[in-house]
C-alpha positions in Angstrom: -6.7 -15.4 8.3 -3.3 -14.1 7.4 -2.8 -10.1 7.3 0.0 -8.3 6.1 1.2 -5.0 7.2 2.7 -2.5 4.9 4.1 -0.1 7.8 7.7 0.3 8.1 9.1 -0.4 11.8 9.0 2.8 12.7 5.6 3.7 11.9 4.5 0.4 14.0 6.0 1.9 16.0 4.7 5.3 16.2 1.4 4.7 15.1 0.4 1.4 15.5 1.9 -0.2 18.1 -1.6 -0.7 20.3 -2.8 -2.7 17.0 -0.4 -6.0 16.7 -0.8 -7.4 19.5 -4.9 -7.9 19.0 -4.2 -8.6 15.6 -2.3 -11.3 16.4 -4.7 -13.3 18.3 -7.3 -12.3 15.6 -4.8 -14.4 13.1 -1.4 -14.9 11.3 0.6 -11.5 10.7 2.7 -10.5 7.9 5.1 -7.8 8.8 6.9 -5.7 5.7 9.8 -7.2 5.4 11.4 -3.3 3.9 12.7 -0.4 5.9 10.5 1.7 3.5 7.1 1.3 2.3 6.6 -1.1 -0.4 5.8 -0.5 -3.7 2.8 -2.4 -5.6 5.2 -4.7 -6.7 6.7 -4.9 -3.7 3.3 -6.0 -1.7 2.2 -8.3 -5.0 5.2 -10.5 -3.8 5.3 -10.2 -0.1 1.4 -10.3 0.6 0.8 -13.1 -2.2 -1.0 -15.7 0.4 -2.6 -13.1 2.3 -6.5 -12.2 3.0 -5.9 -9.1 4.4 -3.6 -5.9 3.9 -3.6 -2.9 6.5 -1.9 0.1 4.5 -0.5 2.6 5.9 -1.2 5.8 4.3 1.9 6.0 2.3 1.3 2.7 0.8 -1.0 3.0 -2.3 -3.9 0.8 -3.6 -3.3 0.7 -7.4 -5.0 -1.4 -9.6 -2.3 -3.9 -10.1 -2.6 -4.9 -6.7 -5.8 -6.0 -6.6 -5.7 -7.5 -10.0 -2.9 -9.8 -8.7 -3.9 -11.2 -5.3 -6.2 -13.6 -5.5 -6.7 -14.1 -1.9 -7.1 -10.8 -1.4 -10.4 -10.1 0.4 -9.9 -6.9 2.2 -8.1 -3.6 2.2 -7.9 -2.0 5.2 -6.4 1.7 5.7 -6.1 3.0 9.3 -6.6 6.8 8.7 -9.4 8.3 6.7 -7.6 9.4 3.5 -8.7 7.1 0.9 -7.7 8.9 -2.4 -4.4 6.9 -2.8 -6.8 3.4 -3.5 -7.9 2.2 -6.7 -11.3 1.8 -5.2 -12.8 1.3 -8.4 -10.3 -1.5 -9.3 -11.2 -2.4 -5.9 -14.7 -2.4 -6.6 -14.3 -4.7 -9.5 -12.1 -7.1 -8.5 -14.5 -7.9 -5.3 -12.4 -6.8 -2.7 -13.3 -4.2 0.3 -12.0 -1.7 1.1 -12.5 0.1 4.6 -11.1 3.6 6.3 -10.8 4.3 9.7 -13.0 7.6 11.8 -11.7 11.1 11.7 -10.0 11.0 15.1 -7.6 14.2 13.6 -9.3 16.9 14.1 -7.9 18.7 17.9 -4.5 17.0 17.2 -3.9 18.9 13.6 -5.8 21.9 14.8 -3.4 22.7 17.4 -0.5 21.5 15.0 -1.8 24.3 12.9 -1.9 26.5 16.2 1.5 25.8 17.0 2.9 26.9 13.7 0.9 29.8 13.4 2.8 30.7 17.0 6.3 29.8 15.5 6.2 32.3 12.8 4.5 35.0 15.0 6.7 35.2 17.4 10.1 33.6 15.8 9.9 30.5 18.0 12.2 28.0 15.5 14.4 30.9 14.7 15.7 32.2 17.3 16.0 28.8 18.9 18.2 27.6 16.1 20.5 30.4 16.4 21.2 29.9 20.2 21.4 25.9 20.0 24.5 27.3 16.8 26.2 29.2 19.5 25.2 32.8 19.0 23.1 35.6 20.2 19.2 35.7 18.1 18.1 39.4 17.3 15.1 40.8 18.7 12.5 41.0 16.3 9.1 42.1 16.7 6.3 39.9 16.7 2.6 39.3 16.1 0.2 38.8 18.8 -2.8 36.3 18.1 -5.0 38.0 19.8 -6.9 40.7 17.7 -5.8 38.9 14.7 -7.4 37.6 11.3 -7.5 34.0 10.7 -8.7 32.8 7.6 -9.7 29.3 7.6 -10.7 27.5 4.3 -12.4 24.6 4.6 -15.2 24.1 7.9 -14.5 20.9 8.0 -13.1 18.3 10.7 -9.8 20.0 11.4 -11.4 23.7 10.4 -13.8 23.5 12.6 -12.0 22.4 15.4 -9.5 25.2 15.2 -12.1 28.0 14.7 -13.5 26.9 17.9 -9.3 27.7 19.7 -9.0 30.6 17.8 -12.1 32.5 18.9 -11.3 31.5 22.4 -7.6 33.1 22.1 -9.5 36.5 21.1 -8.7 36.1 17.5 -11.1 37.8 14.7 -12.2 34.2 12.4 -12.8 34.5 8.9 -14.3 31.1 7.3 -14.8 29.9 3.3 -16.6 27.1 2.9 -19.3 26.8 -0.4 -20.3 23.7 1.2 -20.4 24.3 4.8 -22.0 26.8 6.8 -19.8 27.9 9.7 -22.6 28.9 12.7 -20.6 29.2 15.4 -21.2 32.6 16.7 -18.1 35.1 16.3 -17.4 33.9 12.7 -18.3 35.6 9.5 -18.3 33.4 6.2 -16.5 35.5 3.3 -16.2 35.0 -0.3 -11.9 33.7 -0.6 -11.1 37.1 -1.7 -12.1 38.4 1.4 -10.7 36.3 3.5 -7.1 36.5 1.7 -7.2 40.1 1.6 -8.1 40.8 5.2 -6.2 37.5 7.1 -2.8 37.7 9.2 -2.9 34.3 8.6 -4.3 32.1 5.8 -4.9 28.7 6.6 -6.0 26.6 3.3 -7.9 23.3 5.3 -10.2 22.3 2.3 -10.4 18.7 1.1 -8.4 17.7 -2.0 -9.7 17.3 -4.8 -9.6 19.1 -8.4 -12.0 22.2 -7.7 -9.2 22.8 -4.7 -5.8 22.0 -6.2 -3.0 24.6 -6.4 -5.7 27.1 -5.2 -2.9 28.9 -2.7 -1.4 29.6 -6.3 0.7 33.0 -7.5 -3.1 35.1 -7.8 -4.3 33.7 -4.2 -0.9 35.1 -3.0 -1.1 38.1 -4.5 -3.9 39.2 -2.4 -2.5 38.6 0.7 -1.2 41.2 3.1 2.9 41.1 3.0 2.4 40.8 6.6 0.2 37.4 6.5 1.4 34.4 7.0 0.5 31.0 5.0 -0.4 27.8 7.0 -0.5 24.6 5.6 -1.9 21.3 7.2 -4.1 19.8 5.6 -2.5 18.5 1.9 0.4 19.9 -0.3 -1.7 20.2 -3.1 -3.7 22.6 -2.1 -0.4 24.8 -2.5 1.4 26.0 -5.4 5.0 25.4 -4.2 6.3 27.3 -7.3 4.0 30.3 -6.3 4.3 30.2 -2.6 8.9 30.1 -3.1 8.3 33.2 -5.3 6.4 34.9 -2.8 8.8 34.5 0.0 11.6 35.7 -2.6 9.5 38.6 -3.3 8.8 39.3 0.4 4.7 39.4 -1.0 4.1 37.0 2.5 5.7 37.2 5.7 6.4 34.0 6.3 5.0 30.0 5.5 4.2 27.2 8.0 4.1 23.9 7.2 3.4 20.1 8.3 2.3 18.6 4.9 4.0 19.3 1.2 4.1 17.3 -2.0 7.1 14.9 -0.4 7.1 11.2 0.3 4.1 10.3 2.6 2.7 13.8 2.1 5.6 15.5 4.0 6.8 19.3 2.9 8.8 19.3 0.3 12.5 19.3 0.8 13.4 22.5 -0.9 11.0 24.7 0.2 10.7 23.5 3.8 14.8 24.9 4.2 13.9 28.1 2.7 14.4 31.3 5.0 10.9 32.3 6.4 10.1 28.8 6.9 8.8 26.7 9.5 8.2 23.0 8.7 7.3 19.7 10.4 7.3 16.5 9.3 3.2 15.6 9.2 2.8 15.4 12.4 -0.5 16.7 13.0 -2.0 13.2 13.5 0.8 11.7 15.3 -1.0 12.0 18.5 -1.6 9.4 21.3 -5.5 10.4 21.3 -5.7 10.9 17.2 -3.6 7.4 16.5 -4.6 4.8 19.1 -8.6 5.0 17.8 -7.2 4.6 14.6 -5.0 1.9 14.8 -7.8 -0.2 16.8 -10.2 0.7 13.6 -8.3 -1.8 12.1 -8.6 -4.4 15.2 -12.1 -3.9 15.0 -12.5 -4.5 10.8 -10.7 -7.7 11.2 -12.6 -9.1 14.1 -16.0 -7.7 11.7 -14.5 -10.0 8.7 -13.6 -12.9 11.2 -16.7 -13.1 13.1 -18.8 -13.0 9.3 -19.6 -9.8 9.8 -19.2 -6.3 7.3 -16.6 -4.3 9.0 -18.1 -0.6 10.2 -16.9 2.0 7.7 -16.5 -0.4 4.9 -16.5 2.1 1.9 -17.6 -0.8 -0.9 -19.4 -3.5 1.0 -21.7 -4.1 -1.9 -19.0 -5.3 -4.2 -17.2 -6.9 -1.5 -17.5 -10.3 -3.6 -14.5 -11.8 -2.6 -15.6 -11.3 0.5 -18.9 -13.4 0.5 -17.5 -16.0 -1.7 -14.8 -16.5 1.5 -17.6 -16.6 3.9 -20.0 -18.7 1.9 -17.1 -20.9 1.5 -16.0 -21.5 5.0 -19.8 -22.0 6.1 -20.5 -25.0 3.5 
């Protein structure tokens, strides 16, 4: 069994360094060769005699890809966003494809809690201005507790930080059309609501098309000037045109940041140096507890496919063809 890994050296690094080493007893790997994530046509020539290919999650699954390795039995992303992945090219070229669990959820949560501290008490700005050599004014800040947080989206990361929030003595407002939020202490409002009456507005939804851009110029608009916007879930749940105007405008107080529309779902460059702007570089995952489970997921799906077994959170096993043909094959 030969697999080929798409991560650069630094994200083996970082985020899967507990996975090689079990890999390679489980077979031969295939390291990318790049000091950036390959393209498709990049990973059609490097991963050409290879069964399987662990992507990272800025490594897409387009059609191309699965349409020109033959040997190609298995897809395998460590992390739960699938929505980079051809899976219907997948689907019809025979070839699995599995995720990994949602092991996010505390690790992005308090991301999102960390942020929402920066720009209430002027954490990153200040700091910058002594580590340049001068003297940071005093400014007045916002205290968490007695609050409004408005969460979007009650889902794994939502849900998680609803739970800190209540316990810091913040007031939790919750959307969710899908999801009722139970937890006593929070009220489930229309989005109006929750935009007009939030000191901080935190947009965790899933994306899809009923969610893009919906942080856009008319979401903004009903924001108090002294809210903040919190971001960590995906940049395109954010109008990045709407959200510069507001800060120009002084319509929001300030925007946090760990996700944006820039490579690997990172903020965007322009936006993230803008005045009134706290950003990180997606690290909401990046987490001994959140990435370790992860990276092992992938341990686990390969042992599954050695052994002649369907790997657990296989998102296609019924048109896994390749698949069966390869184990058919090796029994006769």
């Amino acid at each position: 069994m030969k697999v080929f890994l798409t991560h650069t050296a630094e994200e083996l690094a970082l985020y899967f360094r507990w996975a090689v080493a079990p890999l390679e007893r489980l077979g031969e790997i295939v390291r990318n060769p790049l000091d950036r994530p390959p393209t498709t046509t990049d990973l059609i020539a490097a991963a050409r005699d290879c069964n399987i290919v662990v992507a990272h999650r800025s490594t897409p699954g387009e059609a191309a890809l699965f349409e020109a390795l033959p040997n190609l039995l298995a897809l395998l992303r460590p992390s739960v966003d699938i929505g980079t992945i051809d899976l219907p090219a997948a689907s019809r070229n025979g070839v699995l494809v599995a995720n990994a669990m949602a092991t996010f959820g505390p690790s992005t949560a308090e991301m999102a809690l960390a942020l929402m501290l920066d720009l209430a008490r002027n954490v990153t700005a200040s700091a910058l201005i002594y580590r340049q050599g001068g003297e940071p004014p005093l400014a007045m800040g916002v205290q968490l507790r007695g609050s409004t947080a408005g969460i979007i989206g009650y889902g794994t990361i939502g849900s998680c930080l609803a739970d800190i929030l209540l316990a810091m003595g913040m007031r939790v407002l919750v959307r969710d059309p899908y999801r009722d939020a139970d937890t006593p202490g929070i009220a489930q409002v229309d989005l109006d609501t929750l935009l007009r009456e939030s000191d901080f507005v935190l947009p965790l939804a899933v994306p899809t098309p009923e969610t893009a851009n919906m942080i856009d110029r008319r979401a903004l608009a009903l924001m108090k000037p002294t809210a903040f916007l919190v971001n960590c879930s995906r940049g395109a749940l954010v109008d990045e045109a709407a959200v510069a105007a507001a800060l120009d405008a002084g319509r929001i107080a300030g925007l946090g940041m760990d996700v944006g529309r820039g490579p690997d779902q990172r903020p965007s460059p322009a936006l993230a140096r803008r005045p009134g702007v706290v950003a990180t570089p997606h690290l909401g995952g990046t987490t001994v507890q959140a990435a370790e489970p992860q990276a092992l997921s992938a341990v686990e799906q390969v042992a599954a496919i050695v052994a002649g077994e369907m790997p657990p959170r296989a998102i296609n096993p019924g048109d896994a063809a390749r698949l069966r043909a390869f184990w058919d094959g090796r029994a006769g």
